[in-house]
C-alpha positions in Angstrom: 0.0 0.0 0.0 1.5 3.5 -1.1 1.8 5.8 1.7 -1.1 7.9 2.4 -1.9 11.5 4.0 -4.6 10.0 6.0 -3.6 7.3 8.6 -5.3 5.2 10.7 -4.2 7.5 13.5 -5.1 11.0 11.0 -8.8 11.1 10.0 -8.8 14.6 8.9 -6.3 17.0 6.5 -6.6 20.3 5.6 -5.8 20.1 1.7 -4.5 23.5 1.2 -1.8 22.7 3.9 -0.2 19.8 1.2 -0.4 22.3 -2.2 2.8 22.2 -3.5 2.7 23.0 -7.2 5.8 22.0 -9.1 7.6 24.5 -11.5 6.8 22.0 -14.2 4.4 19.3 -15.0 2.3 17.2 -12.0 2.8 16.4 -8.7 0.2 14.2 -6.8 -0.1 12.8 -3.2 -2.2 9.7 -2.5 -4.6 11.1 0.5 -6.3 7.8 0.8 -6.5 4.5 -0.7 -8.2 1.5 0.1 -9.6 -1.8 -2.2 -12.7 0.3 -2.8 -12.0 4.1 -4.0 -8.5 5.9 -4.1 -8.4 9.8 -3.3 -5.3 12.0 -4.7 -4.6 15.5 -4.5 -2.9 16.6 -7.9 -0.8 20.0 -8.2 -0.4 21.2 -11.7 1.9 23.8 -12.9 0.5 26.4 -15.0 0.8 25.4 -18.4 0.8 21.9 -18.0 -1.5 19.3 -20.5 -2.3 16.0 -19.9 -3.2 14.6 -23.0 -6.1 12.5 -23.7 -6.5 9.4 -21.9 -9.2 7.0 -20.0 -9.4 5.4 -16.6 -11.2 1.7 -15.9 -12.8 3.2 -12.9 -15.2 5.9 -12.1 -13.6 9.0 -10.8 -14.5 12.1 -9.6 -12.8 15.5 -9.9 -13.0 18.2 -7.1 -11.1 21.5 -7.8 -9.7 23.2 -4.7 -7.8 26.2 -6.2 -6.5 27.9 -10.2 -8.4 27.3 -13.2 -7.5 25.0 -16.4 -9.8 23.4 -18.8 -10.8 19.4 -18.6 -11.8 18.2 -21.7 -14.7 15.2 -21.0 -15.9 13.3 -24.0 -15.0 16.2 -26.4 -16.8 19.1 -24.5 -14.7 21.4 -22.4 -15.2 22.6 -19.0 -14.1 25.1 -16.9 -12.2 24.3 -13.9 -12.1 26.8 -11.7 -12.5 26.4 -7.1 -15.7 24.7 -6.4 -16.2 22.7 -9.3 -17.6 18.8 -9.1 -17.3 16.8 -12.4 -18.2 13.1 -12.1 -16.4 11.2 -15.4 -17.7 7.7 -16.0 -15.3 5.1 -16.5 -13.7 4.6 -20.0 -14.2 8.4 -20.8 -11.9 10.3 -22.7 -10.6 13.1 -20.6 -7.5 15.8 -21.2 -6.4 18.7 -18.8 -4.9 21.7 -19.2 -3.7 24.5 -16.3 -4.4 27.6 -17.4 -3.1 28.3 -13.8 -1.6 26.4 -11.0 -4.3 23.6 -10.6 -5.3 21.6 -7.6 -7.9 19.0 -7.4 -9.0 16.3 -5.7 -9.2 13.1 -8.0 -11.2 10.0 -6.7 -11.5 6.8 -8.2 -14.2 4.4 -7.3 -13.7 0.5 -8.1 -17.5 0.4 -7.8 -20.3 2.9 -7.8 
């Protein structure tokens, strides 16, 4: 099991404590991970693409701060604090920071 933010001994994290956006490209941190659902805060640097791509799992993306653009499917949304977007699995997806990005991504093994 990779190491995790939250421990059986931590039950709570504050997520803007762990932002930490690289000068270049992604970093991520596994916050939680189990058999069921994995939770990882990723730190984009402004400017940085992820190309298009799937997952096997459902996920869920929660953005805590900066704005980019996530391309679902072929339509384009707006990332900016606040914003919820559930992808099913085997969607197409791409990202781009327009800013430092960080979101929350969740993958689900069943939903």
């Amino acid at each position: 099991m990779a190491t995790t933010l939250i421990t059986s001994t931590t039950t709570t994290i504050q997520l803007n404590d762990h932002l930490n956006f690289p000068d270049a490209g992604v970093l991520s941190k596994v916050i939680w991970k189990d058999a069921v659902c994995q939770s990882s805060l990723f730190c984009l640097a402004e400017g940085t693409e992820i190309s298009e791509h799937t997952a096997t799992r459902n996920a869920t993306v929660q953005v805590i701060a900066g704005s980019g653009t996530l391309t679902l499917e072929g339509k384009p949304i707006a990332l900016e604090p606040g914003v919820f977007v559930f992808m099913a699995a085997n969607a197409p997806h791409a990202l781009a920071a327009a800013t430092n990005l960080a979101f929350l991504l969740t993958l689900a093994s069943d939903c």
